[in-house]
N, C-alpha and C positions, 0 to 999 in steps of 0.2 A: 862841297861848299865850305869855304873858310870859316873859322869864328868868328862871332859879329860881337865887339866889346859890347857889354853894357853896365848901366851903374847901380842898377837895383835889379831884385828877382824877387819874384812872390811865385811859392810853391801851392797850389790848388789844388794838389792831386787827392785826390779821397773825398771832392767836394763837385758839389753838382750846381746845376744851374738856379738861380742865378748866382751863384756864392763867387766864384770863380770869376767873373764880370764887378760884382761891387770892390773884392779886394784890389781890383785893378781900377777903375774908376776911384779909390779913395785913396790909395797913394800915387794915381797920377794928378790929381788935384793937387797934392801938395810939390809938384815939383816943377822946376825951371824948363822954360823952353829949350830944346835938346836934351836932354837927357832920354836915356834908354831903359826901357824896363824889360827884363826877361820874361814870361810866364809861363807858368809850366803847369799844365794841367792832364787829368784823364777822361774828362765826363764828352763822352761823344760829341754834343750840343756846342762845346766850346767852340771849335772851327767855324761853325756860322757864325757863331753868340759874338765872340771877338773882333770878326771882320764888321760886324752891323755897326758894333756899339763905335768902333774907330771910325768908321765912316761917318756917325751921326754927332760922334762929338770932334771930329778936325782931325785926331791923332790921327798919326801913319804907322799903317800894320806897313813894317819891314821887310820879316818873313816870317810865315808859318810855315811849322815844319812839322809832319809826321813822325813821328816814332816806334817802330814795331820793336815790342823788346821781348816779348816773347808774343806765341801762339793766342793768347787772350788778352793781351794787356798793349794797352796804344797811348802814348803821349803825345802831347801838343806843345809845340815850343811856339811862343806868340813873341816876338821881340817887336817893341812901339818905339816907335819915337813921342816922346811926351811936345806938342807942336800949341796948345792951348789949353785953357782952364778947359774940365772936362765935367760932364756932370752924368747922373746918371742915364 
């Protein structure tokens, strides 16, 4: 899969539910329709947490993507398109 530009990233990793969901919720508030947000998290829950919360407030999940980086440790890349005010 190519790189997907985007204009912001918020790192989550070391943070659990729901932390990882407000960070994103409070800076996609503040931004213009189009714009792209990275997010990058560890906490299992995210992959649901992420796809719910864009669905319930308009944004478009992109793509999520897995990341194995090693034996115990999993990432989640969330790239949104910021599409409407979002709350939480």
């Amino acid at each position: 899969m190519e790189n997907i530009h985007y204009d912001f990233k918020i790192s989550a990793c070391g943070t659990f539910c729901p932390e990882p969901i407000i960070r994103t919720a409070k800076l996609v508030q503040t931004l213009e329709e189009g714009k792209i947000v990275l997010v990058i998290a560890d906490d299992m829950a995210f992959a649901q947490d992420i796809q719910f919360w864009c669905k319930s407030t308009k944004n478009k999940l992109i793509v999520l993507k897995e990341i194995t980086l090693s034996q115990n440790v999993t990432q989640f890349h969330a790239y949104i398109l910021a599409c409407k005010r979002s709350f939480l």
